[in-house]
ROROZA-293025 format. One record per residue: residue number from 1; residue in three letters; x, y, z of N, C-alpha, C in turn. Coordinates in pm, whole numbers. Atoms other than C-alpha are relative to their C-alpha. Last residue first. Layout:
BEGIN
+------+------+--------+--------+--------+--------+--------+--------+--------+--------+--------+
| resi | resn |   n.px |   n.py |   n.pz |  ca.px |  ca.py |  ca.pz |   c.px |   c.py |   c.pz |
+------+------+--------+--------+--------+--------+--------+--------+--------+--------+--------+
|  NUM |  ALA |      X |      Y |      Z |      X |      Y |      Z |      X |      Y |      Z |
...
+------+------+--------+--------+--------+--------+--------+--------+--------+--------+--------+
***
This chain:
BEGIN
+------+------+--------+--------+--------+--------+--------+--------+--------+--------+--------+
| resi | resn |   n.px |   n.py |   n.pz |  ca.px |  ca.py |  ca.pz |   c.px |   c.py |   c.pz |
+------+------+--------+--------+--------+--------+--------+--------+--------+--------+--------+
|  104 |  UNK |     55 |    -43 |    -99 |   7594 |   8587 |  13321 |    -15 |    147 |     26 |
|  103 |  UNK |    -65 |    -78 |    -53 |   7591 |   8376 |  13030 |    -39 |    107 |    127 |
|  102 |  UNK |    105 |    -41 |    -37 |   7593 |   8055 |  13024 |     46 |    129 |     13 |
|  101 |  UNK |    -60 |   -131 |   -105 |   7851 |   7894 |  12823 |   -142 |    114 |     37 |
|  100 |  UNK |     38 |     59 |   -136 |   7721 |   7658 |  12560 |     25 |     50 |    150 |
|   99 |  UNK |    162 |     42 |    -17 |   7679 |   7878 |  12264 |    -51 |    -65 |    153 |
|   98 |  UNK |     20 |   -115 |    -80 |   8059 |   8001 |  12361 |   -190 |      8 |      5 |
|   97 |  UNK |    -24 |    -46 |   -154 |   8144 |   7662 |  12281 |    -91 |     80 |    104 |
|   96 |  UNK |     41 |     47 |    -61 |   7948 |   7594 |  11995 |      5 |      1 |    137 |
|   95 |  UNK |    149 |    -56 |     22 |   8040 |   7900 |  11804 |    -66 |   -145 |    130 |
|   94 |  UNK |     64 |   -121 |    -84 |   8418 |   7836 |  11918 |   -185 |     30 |    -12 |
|   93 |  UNK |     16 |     36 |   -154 |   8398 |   7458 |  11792 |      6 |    117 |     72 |
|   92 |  UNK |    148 |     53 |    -33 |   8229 |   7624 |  11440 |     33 |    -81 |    157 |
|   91 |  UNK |    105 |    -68 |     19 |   8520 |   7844 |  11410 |   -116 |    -87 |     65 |
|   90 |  UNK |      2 |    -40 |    -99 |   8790 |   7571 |  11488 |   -121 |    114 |     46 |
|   89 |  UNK |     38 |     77 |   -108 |   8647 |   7374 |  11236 |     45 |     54 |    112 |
|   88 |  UNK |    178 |    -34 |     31 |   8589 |   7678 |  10946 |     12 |   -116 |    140 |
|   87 |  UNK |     36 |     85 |    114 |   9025 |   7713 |  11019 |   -174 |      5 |     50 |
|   86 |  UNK |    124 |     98 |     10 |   9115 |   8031 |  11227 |    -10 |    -94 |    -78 |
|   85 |  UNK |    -33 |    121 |    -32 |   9415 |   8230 |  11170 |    -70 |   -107 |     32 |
|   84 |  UNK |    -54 |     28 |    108 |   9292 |   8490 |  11033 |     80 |   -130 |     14 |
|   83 |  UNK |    147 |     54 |     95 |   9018 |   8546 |  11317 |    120 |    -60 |   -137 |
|   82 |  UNK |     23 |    124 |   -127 |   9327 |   8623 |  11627 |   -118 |    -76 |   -156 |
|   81 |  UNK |    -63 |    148 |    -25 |   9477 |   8841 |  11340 |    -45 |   -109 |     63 |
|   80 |  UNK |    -60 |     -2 |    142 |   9170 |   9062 |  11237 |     96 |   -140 |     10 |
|   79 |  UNK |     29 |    186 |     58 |   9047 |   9038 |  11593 |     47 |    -34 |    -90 |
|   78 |  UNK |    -46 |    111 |   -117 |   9273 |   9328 |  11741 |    -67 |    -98 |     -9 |
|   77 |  UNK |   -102 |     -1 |    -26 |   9239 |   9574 |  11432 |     66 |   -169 |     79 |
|   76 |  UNK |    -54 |    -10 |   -107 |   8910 |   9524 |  11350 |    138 |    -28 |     54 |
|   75 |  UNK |   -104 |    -92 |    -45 |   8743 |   9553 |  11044 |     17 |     14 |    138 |
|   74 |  UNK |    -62 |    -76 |    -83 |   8469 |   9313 |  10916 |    115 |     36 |     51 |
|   73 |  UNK |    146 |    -98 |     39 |   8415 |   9225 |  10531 |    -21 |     39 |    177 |
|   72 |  UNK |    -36 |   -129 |     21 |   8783 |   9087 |  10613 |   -111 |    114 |    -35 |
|   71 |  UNK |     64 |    -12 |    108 |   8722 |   8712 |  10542 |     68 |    169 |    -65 |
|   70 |  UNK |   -122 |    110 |     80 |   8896 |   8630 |  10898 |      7 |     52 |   -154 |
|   69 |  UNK |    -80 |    -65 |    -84 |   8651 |   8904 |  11067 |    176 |    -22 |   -100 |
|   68 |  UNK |     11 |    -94 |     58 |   8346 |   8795 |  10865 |    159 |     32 |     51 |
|   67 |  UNK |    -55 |     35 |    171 |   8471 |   8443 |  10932 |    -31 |    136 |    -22 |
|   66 |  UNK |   -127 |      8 |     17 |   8440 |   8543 |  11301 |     66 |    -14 |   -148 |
|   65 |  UNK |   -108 |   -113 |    -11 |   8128 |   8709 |  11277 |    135 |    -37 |     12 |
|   64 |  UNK |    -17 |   -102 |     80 |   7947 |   8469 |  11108 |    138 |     83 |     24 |
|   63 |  UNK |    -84 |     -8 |    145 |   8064 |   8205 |  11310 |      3 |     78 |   -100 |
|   62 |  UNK |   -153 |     20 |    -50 |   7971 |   8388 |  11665 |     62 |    -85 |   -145 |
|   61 |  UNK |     -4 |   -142 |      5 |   7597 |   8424 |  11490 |    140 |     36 |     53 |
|   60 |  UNK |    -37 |    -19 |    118 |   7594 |   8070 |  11406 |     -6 |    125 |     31 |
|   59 |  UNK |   -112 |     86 |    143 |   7673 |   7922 |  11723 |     -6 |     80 |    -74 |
|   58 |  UNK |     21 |    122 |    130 |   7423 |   8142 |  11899 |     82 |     -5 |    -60 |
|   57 |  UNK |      5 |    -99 |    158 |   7545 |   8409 |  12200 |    -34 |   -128 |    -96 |
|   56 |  UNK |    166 |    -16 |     -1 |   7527 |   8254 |  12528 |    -58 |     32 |   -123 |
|   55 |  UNK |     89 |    112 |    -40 |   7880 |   8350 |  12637 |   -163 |     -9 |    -15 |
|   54 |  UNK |     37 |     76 |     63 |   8056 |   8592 |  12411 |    -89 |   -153 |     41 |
|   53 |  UNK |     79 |    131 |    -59 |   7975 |   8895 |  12584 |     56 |   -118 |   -105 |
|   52 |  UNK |     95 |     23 |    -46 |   8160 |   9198 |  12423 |     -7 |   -130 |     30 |
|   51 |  UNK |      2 |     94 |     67 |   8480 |   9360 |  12478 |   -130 |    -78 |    -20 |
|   50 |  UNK |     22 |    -52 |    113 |   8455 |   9770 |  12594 |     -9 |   -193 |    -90 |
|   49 |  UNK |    149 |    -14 |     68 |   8281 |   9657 |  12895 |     32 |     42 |   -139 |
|   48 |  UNK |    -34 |   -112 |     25 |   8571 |   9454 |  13050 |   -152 |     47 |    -91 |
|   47 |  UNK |    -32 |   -122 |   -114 |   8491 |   9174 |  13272 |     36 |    176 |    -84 |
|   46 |  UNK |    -90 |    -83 |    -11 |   8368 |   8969 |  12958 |      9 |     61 |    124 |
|   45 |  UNK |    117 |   -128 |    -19 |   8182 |   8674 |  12982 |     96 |     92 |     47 |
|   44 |  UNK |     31 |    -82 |     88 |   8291 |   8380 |  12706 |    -33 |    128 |     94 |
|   43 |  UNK |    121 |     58 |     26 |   8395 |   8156 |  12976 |   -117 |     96 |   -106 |
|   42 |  UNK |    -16 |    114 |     74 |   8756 |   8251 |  12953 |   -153 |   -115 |     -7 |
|   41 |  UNK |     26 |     51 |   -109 |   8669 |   8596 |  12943 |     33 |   -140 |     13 |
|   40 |  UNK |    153 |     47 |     17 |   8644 |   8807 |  12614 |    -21 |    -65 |    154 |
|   39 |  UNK |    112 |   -134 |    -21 |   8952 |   8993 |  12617 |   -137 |    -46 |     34 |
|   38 |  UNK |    -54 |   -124 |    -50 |   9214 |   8768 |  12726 |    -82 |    120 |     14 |
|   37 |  UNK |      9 |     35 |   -150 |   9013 |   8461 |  12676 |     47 |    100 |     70 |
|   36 |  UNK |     85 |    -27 |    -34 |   9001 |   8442 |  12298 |    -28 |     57 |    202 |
|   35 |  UNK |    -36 |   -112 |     61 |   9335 |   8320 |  12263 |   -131 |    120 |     22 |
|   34 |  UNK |   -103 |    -72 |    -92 |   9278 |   8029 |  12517 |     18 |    150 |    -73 |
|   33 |  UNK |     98 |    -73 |    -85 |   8933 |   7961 |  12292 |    119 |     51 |     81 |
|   32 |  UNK |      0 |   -134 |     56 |   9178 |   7803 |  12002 |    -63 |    110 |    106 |
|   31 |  UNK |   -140 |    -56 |    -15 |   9240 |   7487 |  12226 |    -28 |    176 |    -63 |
|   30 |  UNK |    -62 |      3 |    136 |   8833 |   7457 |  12196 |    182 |     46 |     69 |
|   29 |  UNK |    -15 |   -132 |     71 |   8664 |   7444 |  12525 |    145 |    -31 |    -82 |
|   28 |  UNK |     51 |      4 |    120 |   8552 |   7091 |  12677 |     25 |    130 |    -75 |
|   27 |  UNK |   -133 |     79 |     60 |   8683 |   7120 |  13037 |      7 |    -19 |   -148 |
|   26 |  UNK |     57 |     88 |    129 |   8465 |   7419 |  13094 |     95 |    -89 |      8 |
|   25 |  UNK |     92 |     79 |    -79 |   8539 |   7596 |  13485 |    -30 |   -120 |   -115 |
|   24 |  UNK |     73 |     94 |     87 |   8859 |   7745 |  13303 |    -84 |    -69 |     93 |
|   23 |  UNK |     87 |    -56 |    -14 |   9018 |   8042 |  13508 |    -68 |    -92 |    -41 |
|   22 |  UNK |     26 |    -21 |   -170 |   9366 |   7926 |  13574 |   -158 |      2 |      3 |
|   21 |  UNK |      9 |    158 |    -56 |   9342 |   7757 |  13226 |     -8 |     53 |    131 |
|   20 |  UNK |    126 |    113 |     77 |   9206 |   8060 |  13019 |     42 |    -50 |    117 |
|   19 |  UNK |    164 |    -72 |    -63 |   9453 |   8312 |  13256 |   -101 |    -83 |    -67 |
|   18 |  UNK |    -56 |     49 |   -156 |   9801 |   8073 |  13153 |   -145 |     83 |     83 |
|   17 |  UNK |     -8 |    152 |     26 |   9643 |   8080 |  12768 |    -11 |   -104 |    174 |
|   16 |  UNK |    126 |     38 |     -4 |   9584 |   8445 |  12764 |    -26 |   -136 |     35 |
|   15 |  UNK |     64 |    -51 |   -132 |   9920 |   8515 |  12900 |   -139 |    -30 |     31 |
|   14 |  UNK |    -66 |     32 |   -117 |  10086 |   8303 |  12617 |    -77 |     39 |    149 |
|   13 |  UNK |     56 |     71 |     -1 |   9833 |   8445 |  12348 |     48 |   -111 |    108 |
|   12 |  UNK |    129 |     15 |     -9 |   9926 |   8754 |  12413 |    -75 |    -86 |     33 |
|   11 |  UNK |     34 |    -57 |   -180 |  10341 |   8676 |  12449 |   -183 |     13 |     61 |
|   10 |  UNK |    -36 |     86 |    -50 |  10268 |   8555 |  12056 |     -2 |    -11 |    224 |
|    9 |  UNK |    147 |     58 |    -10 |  10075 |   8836 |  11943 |     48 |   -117 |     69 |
|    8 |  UNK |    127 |    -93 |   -150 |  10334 |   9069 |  12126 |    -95 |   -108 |     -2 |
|    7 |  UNK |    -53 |    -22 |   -133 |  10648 |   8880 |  11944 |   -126 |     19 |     82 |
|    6 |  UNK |     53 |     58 |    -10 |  10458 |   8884 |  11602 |     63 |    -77 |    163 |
|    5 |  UNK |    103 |     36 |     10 |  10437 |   9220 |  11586 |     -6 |   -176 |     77 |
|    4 |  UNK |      8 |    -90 |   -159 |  10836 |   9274 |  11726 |   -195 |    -41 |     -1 |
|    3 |  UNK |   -109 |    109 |    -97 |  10956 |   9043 |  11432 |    -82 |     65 |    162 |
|    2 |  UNK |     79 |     83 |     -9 |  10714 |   9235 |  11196 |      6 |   -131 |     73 |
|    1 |  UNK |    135 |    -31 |    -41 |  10856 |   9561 |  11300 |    -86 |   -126 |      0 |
+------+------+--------+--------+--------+--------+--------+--------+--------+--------+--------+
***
């Protein structure tokens, strides 16, 4: 089961990675942001309505919530891993990122 888990997150972040770079207008976005990119957009702006916006959003309100995420004082299945893996410098180059990303 945990051979087959880490199979999917892996393939995930593979698909997300080859859709970030097709899609990437930023040249400056965090290696970590490809993972991000599947649900969120690869310019933080979601096409889907259940994921939300991350373009535009303040640095520190995108680090909260990811360290909350990483931390575990928030609950979410499908960030949980993508946030646990985080270090505080990839965190703060997503918060800046998606700070700089207009959103639309």
């Amino acid at each position: 089961m945990k051979k087959l888990f880490i199979a999917s997150i892996t393939a995930t972040l593979l698909f997300s990675a080859s859709a970030y770079s097709a899609g990437s207008t930023h040249s400056t976005a965090p290696a970590s942001a490809a993972a991000c990119a599947g649900c969120h957009g690869a310019d933080g702006n979601s096409v889907v309505p259940n994921f939300p916006n991350l373009a535009g959003q303040h640095a520190a309100y995108i680090e909260k919530q990811l360290k909350d995420f990483r931390e575990g004082y928030r609950k979410d299945a499908t960030m949980a891993p993508f946030a646990k893996s985080l270090t505080d410098e990839n965190i703060k180059e997503l918060g800046a990122f998606y700070a700089s990303q207009p959103a639309k």
